[in-house]
N, C-alpha and C positions, 0 to 999 in steps of 0.2 A: 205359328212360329214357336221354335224353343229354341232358349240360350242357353248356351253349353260355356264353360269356364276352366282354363286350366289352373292349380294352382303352383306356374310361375311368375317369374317374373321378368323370364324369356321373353322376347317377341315369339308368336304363335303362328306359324303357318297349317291353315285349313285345305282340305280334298276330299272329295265324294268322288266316289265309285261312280256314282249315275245320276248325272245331272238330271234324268227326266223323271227321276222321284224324287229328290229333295234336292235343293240349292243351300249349300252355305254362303252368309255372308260375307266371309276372311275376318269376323271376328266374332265366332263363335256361334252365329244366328241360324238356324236351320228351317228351311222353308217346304213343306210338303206340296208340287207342285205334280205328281202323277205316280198311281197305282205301282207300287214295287215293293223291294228290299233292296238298300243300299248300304254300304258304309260311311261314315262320316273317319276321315283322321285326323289327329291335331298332332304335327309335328314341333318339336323345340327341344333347341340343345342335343340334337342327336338322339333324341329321346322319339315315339310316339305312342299314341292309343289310339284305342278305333271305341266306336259307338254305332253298333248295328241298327238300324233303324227301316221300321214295318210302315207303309203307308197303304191304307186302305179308303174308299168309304164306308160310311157305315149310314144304318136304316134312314139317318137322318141328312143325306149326304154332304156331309159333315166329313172332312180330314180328320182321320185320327193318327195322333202319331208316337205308338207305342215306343221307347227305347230300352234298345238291350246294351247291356257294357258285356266286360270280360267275366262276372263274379258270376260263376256256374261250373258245379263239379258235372255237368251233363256231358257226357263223349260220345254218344247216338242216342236216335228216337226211332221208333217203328212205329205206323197209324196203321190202324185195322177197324173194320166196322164189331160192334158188339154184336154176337149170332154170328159170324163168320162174314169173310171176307175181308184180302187185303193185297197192299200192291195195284190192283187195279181191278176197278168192282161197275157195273152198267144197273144202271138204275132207272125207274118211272120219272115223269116230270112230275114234279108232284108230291114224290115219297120224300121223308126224313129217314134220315138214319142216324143212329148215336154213335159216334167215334170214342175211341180212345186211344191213348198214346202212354206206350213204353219204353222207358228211359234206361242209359245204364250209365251211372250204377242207378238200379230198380229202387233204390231206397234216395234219393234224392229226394228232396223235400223244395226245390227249385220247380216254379210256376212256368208250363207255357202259353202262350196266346197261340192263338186257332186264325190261319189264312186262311181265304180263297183265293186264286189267283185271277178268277174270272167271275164275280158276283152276278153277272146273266144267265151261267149255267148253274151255278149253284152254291150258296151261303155257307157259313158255317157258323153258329154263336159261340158266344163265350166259354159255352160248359163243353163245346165239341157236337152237337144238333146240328149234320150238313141238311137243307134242302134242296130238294134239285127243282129250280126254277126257268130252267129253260133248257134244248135240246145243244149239246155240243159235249165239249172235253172240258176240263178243269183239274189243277190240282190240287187239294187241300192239304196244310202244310202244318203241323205242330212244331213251333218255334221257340227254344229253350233262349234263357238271357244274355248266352253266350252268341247266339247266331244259329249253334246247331239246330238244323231241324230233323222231320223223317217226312215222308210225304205218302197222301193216297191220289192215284190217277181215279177220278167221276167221271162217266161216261152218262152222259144223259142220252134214252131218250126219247 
């Protein structure tokens, strides 16, 4: 769980995009209940914000639950493997490959976090390291703190 806070002193109406990855509580409390990406919004006074928010497991199957707000000069990302290939690349069970990811503007200095959308097909760490773990499709997704992402389709198999 993470509490989120506006600072008024409105009453605060709350809404997720998708209840089946995170729940809020109508006062601020956000619960990671299944694999996504959501939004969170808080409305008040005619006003609102959003809180993009990543839910994964991770090695430890353990909820994590990265958030992104709006503060991000990123307006696209492209994911490609280091040595070529990008877009959509068919891989061994078994093999790693190093990603990376290109942002514009190229000079942003704004951090992303690395999805998988299906961690049975295939992982991806921190640094951008996908392995492919089992046979199927996946996408892996470099995610800037605004929401933008760029994605590669993994084809295991």
């Amino acid at each position: 769980e993470i509490k989120y806070t506006c600072d008024t002193k409105d009453e605060v109406s709350w809404t997720t995009e998708n209840s089946k990855v995170a729940k809020e509580s109508g006062e601020g409390v956000v619960t990671a209940v299944g694999k996504g990406i959501t939004v969170i919004t808080a409305y008040s006074d005619g006003k609102y914000d959003n809180i993009s928010v990543v839910v994964e497991k991770d090695e430890t199957d353990n909820n994590e639950l990265p958030v992104f707000d709006k503060e991000s000069d990123i307006s696209s990302i492209s994911v490609s493997v280091v040595g070529g290939g990008k877009d959509d690349i068919s891989v061994k069970k078994g093999e790693k490959h190093q990603l990376k990811y290109f942002t514009e503007p190229s000079d942003s200095t704004d951090k992303v976090v690395w999805y998988s959308e299906d961690l049975k097909v295939a992982k991806v760490s921190k640094k951008g390291v996908c392995e492919a773990v089992g046979t199927g499709k996946t996408v892996i997704k470099a995610i800037a703190p605004n929401g933008v992402s760029g994605e590669l389709v993994v084809r295991v198999k």
